[in-house]
Backbone as XML, in Angstrom:
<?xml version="1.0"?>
<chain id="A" units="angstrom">
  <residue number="1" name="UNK">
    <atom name="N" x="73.276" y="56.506" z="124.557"/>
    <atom name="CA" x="73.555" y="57.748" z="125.250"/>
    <atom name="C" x="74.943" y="58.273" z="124.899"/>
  </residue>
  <residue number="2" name="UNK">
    <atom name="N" x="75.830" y="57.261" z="124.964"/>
    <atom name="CA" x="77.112" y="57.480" z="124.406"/>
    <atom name="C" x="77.882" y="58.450" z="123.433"/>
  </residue>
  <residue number="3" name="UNK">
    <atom name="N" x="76.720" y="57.923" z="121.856"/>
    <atom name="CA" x="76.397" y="57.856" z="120.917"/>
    <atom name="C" x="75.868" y="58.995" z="121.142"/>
  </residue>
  <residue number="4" name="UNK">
    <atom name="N" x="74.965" y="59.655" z="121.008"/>
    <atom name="CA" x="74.181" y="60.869" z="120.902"/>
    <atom name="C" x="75.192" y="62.547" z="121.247"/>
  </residue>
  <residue number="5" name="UNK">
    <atom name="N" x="76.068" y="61.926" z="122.968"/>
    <atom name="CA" x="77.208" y="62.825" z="123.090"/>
    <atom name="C" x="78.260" y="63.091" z="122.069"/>
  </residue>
  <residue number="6" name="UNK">
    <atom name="N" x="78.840" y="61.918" z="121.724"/>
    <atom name="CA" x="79.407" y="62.125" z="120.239"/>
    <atom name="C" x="79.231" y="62.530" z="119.899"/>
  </residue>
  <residue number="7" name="UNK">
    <atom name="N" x="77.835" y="62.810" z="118.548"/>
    <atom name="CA" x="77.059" y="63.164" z="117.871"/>
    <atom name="C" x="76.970" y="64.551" z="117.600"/>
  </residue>
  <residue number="8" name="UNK">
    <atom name="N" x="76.314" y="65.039" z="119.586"/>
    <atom name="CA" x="76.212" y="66.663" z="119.363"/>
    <atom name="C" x="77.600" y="67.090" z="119.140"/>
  </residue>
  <residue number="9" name="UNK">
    <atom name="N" x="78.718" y="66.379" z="119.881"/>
    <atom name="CA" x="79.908" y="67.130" z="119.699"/>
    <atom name="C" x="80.698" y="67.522" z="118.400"/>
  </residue>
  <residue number="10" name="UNK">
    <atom name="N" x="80.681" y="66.747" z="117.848"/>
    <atom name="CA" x="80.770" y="66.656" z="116.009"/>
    <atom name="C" x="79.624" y="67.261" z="115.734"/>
  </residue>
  <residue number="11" name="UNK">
    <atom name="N" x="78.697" y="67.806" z="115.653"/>
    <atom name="CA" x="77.901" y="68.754" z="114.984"/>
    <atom name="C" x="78.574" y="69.977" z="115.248"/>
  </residue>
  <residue number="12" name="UNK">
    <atom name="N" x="78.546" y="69.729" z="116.320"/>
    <atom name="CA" x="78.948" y="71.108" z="117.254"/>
    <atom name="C" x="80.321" y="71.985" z="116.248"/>
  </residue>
  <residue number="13" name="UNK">
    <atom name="N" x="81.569" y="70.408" z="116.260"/>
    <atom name="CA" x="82.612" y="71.144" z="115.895"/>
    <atom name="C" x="82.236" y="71.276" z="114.435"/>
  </residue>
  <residue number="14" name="UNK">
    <atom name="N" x="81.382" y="70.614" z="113.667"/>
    <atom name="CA" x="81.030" y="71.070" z="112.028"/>
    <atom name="C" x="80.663" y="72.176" z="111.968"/>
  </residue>
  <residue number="15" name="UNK">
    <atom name="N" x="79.884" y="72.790" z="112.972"/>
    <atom name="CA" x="79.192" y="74.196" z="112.738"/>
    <atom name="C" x="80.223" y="75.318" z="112.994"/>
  </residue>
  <residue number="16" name="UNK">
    <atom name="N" x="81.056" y="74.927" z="113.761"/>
    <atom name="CA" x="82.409" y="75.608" z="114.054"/>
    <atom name="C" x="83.110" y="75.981" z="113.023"/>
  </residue>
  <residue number="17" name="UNK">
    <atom name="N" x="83.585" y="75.136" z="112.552"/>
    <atom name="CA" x="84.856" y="74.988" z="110.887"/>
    <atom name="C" x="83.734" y="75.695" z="110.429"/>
  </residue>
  <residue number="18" name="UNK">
    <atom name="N" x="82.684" y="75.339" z="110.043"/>
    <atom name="CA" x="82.271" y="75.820" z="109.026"/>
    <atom name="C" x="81.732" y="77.689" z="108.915"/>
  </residue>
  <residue number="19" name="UNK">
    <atom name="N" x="81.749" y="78.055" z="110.279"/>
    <atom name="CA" x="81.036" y="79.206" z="110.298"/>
    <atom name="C" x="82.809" y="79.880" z="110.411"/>
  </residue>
  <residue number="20" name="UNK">
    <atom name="N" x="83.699" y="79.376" z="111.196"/>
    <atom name="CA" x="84.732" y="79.804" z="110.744"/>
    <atom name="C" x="85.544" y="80.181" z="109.332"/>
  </residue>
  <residue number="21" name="UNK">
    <atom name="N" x="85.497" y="78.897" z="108.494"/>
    <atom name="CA" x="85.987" y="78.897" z="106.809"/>
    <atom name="C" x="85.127" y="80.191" z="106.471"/>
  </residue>
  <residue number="22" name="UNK">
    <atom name="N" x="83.502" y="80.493" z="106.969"/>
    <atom name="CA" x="83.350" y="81.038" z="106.175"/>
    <atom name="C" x="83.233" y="82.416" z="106.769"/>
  </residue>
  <residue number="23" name="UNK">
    <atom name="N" x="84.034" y="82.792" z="107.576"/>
    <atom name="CA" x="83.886" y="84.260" z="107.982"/>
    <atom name="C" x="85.292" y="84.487" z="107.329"/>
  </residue>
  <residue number="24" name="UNK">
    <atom name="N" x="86.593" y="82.921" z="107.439"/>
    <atom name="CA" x="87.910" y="83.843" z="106.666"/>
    <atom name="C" x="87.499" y="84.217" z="105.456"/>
  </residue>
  <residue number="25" name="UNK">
    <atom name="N" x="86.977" y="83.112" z="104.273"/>
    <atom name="CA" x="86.320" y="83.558" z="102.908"/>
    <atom name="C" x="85.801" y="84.773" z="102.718"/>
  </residue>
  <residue number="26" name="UNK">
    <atom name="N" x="84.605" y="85.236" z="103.978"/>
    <atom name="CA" x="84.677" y="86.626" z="103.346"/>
    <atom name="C" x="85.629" y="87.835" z="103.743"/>
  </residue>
  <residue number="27" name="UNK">
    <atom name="N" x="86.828" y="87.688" z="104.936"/>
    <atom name="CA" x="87.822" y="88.676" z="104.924"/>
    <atom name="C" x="88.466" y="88.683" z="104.030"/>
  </residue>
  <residue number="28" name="UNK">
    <atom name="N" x="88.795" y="87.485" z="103.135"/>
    <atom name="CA" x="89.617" y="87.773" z="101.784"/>
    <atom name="C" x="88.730" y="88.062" z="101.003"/>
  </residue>
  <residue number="29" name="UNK">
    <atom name="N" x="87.680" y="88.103" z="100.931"/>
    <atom name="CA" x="86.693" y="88.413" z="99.479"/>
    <atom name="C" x="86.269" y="89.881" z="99.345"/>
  </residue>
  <residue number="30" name="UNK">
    <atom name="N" x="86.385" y="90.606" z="100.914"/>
    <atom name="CA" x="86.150" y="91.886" z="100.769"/>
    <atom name="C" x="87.402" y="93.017" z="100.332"/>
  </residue>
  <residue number="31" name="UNK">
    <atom name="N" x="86.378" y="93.822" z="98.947"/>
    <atom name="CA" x="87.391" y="94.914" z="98.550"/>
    <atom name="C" x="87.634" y="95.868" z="99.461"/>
  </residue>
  <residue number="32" name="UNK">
    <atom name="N" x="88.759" y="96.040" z="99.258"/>
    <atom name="CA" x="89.275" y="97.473" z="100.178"/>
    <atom name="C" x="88.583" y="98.821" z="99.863"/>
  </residue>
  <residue number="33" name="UNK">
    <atom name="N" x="87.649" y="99.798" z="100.758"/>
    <atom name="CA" x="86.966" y="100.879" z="100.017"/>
    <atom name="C" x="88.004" y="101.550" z="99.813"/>
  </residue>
  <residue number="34" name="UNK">
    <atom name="N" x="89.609" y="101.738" z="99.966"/>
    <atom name="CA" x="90.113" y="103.064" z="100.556"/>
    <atom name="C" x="90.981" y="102.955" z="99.040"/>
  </residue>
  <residue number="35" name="UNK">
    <atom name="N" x="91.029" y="101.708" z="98.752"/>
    <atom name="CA" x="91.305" y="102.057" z="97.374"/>
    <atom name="C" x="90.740" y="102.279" z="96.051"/>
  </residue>
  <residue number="36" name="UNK">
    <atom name="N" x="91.677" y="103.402" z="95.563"/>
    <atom name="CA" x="90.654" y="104.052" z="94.585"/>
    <atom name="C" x="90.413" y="102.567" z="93.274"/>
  </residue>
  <residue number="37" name="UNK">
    <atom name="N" x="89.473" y="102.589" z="92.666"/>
    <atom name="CA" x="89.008" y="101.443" z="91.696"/>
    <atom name="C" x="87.834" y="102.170" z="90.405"/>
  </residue>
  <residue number="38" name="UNK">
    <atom name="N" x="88.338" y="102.627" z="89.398"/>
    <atom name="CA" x="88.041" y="103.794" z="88.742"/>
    <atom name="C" x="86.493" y="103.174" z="88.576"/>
  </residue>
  <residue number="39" name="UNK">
    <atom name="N" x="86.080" y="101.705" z="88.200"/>
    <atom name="CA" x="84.485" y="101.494" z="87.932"/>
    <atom name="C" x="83.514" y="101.587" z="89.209"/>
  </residue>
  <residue number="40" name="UNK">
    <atom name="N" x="83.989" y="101.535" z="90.253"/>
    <atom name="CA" x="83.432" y="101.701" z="91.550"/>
    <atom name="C" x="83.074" y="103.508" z="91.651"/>
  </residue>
  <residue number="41" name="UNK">
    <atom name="N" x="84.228" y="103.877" z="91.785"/>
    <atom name="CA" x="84.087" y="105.278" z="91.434"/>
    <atom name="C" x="82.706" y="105.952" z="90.991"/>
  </residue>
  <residue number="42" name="UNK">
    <atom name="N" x="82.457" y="105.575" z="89.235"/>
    <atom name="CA" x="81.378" y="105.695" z="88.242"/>
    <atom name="C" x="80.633" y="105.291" z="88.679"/>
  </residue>
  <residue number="43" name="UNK">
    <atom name="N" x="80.256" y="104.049" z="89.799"/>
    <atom name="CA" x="79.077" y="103.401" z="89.750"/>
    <atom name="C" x="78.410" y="103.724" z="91.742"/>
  </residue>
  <residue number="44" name="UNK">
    <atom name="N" x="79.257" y="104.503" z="92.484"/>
    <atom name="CA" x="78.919" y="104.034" z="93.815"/>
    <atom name="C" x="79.151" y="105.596" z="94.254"/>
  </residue>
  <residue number="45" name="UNK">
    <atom name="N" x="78.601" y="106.881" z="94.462"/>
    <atom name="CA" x="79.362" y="108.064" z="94.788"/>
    <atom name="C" x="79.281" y="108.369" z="96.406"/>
  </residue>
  <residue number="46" name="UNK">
    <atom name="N" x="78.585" y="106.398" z="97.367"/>
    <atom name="CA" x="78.498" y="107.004" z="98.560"/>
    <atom name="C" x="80.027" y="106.738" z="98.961"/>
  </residue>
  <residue number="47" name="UNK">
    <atom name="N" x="80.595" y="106.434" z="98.259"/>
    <atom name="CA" x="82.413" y="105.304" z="98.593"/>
    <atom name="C" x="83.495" y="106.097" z="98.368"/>
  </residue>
  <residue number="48" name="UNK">
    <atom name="N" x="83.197" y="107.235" z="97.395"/>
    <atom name="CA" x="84.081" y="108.202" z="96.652"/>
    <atom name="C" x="85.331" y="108.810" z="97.507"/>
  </residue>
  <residue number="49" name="UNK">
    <atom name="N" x="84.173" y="109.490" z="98.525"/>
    <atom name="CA" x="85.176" y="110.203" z="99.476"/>
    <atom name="C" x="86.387" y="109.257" z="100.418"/>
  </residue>
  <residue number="50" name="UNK">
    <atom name="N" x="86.100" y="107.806" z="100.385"/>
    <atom name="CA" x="87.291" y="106.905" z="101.471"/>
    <atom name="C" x="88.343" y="106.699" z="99.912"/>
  </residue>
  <residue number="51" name="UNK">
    <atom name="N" x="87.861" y="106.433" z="98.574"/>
    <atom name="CA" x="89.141" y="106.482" z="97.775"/>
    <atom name="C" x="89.495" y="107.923" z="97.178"/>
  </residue>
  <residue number="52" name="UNK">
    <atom name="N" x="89.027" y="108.836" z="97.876"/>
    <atom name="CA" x="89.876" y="110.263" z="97.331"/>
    <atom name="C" x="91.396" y="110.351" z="97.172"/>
  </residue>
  <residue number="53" name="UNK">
    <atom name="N" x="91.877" y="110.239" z="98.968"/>
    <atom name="CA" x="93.253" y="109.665" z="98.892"/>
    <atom name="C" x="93.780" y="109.054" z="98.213"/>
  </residue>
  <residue number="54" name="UNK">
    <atom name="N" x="93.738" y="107.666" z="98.050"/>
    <atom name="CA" x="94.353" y="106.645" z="96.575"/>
    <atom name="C" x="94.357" y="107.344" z="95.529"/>
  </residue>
  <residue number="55" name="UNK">
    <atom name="N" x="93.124" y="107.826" z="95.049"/>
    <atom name="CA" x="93.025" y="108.769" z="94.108"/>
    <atom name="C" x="94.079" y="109.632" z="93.287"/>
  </residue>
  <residue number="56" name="UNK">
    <atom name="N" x="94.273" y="110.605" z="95.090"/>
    <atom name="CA" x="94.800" y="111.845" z="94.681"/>
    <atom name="C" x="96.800" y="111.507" z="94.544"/>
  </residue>
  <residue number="57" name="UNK">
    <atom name="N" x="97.113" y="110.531" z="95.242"/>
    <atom name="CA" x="98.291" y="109.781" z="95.608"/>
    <atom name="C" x="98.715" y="109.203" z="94.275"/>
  </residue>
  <residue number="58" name="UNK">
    <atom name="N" x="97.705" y="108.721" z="93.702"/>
    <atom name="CA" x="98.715" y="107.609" z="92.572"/>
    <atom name="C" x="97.902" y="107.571" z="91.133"/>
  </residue>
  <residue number="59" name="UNK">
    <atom name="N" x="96.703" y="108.317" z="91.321"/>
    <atom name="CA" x="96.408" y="108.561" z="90.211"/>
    <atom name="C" x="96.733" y="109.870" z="89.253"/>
  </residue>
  <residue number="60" name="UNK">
    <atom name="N" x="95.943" y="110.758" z="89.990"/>
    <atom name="CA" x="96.152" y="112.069" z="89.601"/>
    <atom name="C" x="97.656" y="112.642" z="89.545"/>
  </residue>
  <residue number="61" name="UNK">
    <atom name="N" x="97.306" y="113.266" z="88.180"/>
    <atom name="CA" x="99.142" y="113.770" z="88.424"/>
    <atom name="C" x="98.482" y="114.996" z="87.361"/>
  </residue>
  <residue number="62" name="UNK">
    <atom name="N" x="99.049" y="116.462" z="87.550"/>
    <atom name="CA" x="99.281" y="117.830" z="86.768"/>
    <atom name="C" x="99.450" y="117.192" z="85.139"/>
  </residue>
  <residue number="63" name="UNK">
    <atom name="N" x="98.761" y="117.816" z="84.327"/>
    <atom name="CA" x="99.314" y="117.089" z="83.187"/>
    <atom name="C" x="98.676" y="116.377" z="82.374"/>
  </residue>
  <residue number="64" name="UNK">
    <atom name="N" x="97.497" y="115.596" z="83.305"/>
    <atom name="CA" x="97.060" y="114.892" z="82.418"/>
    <atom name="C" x="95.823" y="115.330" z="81.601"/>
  </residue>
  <residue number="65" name="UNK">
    <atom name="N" x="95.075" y="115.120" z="80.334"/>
    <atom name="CA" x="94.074" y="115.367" z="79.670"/>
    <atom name="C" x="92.519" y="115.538" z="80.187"/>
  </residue>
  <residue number="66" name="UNK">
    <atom name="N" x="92.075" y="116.460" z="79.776"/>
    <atom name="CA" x="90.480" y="116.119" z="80.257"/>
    <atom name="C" x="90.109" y="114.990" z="79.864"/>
  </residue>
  <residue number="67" name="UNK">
    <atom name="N" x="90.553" y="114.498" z="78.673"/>
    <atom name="CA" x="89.979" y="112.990" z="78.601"/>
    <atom name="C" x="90.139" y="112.055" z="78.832"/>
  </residue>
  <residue number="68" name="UNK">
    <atom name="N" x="91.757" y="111.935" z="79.324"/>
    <atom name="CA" x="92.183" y="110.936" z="80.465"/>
    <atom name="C" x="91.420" y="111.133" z="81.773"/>
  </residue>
  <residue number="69" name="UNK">
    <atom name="N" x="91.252" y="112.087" z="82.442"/>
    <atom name="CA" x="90.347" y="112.157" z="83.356"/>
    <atom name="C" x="88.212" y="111.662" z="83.590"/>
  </residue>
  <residue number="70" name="UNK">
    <atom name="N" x="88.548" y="112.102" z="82.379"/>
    <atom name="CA" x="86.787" y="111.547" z="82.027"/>
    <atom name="C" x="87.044" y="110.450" z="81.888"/>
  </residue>
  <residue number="71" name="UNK">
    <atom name="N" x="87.652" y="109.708" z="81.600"/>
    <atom name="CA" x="87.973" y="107.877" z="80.979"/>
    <atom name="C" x="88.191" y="107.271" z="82.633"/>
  </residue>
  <residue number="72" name="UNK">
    <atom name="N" x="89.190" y="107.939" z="83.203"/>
    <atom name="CA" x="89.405" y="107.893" z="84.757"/>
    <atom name="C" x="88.014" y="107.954" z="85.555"/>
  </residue>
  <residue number="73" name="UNK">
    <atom name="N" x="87.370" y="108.718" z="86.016"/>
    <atom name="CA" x="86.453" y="109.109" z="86.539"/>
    <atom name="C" x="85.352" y="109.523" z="86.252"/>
  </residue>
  <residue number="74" name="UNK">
    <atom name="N" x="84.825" y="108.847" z="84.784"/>
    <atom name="CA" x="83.631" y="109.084" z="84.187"/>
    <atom name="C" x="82.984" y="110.308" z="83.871"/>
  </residue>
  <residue number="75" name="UNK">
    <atom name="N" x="81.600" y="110.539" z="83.687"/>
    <atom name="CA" x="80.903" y="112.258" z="83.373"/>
    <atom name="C" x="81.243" y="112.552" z="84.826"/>
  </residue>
  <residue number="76" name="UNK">
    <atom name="N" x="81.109" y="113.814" z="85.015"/>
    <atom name="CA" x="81.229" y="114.877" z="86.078"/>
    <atom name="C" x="79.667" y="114.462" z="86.342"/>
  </residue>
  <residue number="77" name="UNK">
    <atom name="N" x="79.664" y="115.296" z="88.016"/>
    <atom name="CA" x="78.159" y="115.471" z="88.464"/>
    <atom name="C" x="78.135" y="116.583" z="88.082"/>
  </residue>
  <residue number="78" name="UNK">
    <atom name="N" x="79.368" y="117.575" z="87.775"/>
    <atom name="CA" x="78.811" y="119.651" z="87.328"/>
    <atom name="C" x="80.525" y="119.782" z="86.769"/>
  </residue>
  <residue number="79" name="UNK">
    <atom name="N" x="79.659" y="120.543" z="85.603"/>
    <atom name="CA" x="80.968" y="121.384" z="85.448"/>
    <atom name="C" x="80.776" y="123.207" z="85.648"/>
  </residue>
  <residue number="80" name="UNK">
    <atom name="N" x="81.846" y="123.485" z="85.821"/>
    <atom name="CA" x="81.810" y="124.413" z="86.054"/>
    <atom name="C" x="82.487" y="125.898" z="85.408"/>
  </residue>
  <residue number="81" name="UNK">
    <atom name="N" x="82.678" y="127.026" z="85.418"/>
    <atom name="CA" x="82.673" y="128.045" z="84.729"/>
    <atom name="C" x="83.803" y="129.020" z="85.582"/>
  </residue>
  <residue number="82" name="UNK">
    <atom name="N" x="85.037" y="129.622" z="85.137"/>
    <atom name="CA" x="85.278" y="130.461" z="85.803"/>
    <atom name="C" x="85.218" y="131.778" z="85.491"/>
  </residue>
  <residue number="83" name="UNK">
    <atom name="N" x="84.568" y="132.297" z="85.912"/>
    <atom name="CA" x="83.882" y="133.832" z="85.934"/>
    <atom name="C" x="84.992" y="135.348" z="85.283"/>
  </residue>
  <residue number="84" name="UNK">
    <atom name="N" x="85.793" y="134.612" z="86.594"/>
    <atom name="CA" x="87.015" y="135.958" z="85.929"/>
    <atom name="C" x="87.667" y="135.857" z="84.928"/>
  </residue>
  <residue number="85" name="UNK">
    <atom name="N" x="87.753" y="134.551" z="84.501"/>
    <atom name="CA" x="89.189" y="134.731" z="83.505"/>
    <atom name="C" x="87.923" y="134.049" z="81.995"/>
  </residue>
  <residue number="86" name="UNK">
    <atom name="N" x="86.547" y="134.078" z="82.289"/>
    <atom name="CA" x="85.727" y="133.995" z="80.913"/>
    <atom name="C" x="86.132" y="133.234" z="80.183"/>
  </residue>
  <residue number="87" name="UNK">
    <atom name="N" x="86.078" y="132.330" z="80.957"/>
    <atom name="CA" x="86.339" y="130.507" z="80.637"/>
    <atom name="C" x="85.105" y="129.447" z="80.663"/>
  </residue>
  <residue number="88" name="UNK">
    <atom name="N" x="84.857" y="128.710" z="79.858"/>
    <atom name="CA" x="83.523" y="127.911" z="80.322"/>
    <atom name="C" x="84.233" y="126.080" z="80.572"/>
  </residue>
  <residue number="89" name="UNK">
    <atom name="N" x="83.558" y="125.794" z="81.779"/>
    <atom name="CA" x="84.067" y="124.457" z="81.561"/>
    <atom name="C" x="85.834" y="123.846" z="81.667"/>
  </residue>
  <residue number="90" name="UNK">
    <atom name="N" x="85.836" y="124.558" z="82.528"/>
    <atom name="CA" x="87.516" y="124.625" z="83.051"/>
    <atom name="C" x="87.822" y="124.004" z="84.220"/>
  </residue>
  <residue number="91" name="UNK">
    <atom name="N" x="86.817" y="123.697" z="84.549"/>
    <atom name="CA" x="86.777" y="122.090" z="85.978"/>
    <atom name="C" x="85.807" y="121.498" z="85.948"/>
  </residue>
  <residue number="92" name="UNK">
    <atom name="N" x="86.015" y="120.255" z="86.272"/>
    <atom name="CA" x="85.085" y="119.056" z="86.500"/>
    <atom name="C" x="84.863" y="118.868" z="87.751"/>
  </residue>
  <residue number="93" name="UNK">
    <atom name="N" x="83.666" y="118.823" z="87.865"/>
    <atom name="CA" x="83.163" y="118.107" z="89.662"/>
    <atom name="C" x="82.542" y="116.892" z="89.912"/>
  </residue>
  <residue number="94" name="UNK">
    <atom name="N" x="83.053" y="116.256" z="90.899"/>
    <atom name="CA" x="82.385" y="114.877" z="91.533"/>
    <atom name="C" x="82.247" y="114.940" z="92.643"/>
  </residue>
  <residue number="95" name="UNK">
    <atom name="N" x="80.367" y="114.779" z="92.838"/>
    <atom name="CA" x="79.979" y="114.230" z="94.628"/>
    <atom name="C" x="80.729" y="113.595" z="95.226"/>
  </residue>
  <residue number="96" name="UNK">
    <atom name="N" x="80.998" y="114.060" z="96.194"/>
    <atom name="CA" x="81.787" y="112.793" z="97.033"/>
    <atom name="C" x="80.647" y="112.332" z="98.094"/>
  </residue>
  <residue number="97" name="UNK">
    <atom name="N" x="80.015" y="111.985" z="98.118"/>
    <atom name="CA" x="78.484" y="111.760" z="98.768"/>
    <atom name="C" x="77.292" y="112.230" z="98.814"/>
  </residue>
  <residue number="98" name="UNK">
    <atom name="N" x="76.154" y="112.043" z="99.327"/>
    <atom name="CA" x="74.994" y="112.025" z="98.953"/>
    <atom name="C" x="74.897" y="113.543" z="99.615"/>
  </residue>
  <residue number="99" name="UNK">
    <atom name="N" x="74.570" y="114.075" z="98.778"/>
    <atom name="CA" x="74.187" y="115.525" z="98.499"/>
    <atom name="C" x="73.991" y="116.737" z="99.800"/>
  </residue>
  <residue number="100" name="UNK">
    <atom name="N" x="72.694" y="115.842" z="100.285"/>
    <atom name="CA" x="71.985" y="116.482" z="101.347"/>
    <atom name="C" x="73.170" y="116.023" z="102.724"/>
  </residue>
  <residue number="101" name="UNK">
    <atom name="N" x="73.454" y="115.139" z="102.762"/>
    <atom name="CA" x="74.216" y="114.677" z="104.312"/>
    <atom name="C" x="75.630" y="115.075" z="104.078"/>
  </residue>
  <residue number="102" name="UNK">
    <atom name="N" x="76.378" y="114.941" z="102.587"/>
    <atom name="CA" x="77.780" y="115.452" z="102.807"/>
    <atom name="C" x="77.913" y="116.082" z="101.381"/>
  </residue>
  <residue number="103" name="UNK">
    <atom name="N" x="77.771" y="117.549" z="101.480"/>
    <atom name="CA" x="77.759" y="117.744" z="100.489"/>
    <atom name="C" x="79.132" y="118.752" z="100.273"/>
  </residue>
  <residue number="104" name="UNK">
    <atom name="N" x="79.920" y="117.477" z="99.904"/>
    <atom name="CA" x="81.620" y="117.817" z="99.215"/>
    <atom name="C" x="81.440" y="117.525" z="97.701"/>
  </residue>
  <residue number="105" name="UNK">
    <atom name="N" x="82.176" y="118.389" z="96.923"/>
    <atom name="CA" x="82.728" y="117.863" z="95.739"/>
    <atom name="C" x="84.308" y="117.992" z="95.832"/>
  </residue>
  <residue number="106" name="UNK">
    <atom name="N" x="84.545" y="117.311" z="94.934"/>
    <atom name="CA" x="86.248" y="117.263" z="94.403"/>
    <atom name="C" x="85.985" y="117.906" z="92.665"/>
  </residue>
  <residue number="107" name="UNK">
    <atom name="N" x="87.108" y="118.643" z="92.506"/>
    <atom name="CA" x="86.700" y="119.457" z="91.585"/>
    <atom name="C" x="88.135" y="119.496" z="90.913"/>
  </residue>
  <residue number="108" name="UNK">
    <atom name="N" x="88.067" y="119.311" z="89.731"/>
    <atom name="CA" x="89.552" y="119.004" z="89.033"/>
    <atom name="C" x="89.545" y="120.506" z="88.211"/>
  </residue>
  <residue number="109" name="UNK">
    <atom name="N" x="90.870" y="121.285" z="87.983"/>
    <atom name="CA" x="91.145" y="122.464" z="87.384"/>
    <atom name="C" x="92.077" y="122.498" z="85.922"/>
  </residue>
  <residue number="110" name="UNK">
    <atom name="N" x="91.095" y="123.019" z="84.982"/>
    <atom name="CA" x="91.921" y="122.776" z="83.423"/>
    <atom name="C" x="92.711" y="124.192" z="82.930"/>
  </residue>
  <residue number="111" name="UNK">
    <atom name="N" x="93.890" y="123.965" z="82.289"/>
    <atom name="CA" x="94.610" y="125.083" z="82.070"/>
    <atom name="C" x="93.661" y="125.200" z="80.266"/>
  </residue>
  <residue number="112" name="UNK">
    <atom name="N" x="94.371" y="126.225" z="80.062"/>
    <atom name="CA" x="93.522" y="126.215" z="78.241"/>
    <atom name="C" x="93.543" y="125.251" z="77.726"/>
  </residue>
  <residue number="113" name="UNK">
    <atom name="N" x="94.504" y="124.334" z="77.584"/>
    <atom name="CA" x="94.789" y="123.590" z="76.992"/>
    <atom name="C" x="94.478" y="122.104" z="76.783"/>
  </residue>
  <residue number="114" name="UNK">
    <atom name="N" x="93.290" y="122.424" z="77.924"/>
    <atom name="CA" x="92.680" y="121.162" z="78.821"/>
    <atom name="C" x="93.335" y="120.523" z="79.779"/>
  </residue>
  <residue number="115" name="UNK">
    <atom name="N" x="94.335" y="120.755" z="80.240"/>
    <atom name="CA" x="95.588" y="120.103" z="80.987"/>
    <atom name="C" x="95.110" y="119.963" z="82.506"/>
  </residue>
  <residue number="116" name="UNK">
    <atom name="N" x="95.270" y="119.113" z="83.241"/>
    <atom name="CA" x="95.001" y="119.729" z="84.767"/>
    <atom name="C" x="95.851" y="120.038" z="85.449"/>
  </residue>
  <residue number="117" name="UNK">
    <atom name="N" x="95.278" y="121.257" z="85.985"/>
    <atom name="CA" x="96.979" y="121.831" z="86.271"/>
    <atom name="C" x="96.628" y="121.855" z="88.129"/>
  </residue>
  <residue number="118" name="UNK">
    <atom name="N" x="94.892" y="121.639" z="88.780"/>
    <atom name="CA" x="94.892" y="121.491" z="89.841"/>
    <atom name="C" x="93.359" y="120.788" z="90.600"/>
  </residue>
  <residue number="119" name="UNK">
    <atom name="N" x="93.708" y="120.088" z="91.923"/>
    <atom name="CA" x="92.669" y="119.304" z="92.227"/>
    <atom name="C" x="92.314" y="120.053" z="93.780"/>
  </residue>
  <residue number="120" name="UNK">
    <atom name="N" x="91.426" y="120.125" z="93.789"/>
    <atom name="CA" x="91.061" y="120.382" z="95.548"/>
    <atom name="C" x="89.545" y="119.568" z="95.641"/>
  </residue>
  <residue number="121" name="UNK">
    <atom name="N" x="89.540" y="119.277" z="96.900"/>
    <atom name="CA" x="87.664" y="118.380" z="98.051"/>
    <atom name="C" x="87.430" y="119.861" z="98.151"/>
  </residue>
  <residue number="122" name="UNK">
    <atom name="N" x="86.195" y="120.496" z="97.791"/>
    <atom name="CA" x="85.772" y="121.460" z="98.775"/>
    <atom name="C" x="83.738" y="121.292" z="99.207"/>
  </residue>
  <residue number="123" name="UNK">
    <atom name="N" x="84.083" y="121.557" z="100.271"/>
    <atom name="CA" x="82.457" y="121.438" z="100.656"/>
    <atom name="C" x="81.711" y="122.522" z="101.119"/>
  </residue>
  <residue number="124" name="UNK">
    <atom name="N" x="80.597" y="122.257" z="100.987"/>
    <atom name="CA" x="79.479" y="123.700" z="101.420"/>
    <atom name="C" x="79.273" y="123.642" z="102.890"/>
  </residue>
</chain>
């Protein structure tokens, strides 16, 4: 009888440690969404909008190439056209979520030269 109390109690505390170790394991194992991570980006567009910020903070800077940006943030979901000044393809757009429920893009702005000279989120 002794023996058996023991027993459960040491199970008890094994199941403890162990469900503990492994809930810290996964607080360190989980990535941060809020930071931007350029292959996540390309591969996940429901996540986009929590690393916009990071994004717009430490990536993006005036200046840089359309093709630094495509290398950055992969194909566009649309490009786009500006009408008045009879330009084709003078910003790039990315979903920032699934279409129908949030439908934002972020839309990067090219001077002639391909340069980006500006970024804005805008949504419908």
């Amino acid at each position: 009888m002794k023996y058996r109390k023991i027993l459960i109690i040491v199970i008890i505390l094994v199941v403890c440690i162990f469900l503990g170790l492994n809930a810290l394991l996964k607080s360190l194992s989980v990535e941060n969404d809020d930071e931007f991570n350029s292959i996540r980006w390309k591969n996940d567009l429901e996540i986009r909008s929590f690393m916009l910020a990071s994004l717009e903070d430490n990536y993006l800077k005036k200046g840089l190439s359309k093709n630094e940006i495509l290398t950055l943030l992969g194909t566009p979901d649309g490009q786009f056209s500006d009408v008045e000044n009879d330009t084709l393809n003078n910003e790039l757009g990315y979903n920032l979520g699934i279409v129908y429920l949030d439908p934002c893009d972020f839309i990067i702005s090219f001077d002639k030269n391909q340069k980006v000279v500006s970024w804005e989120k805008s949504c419908r």
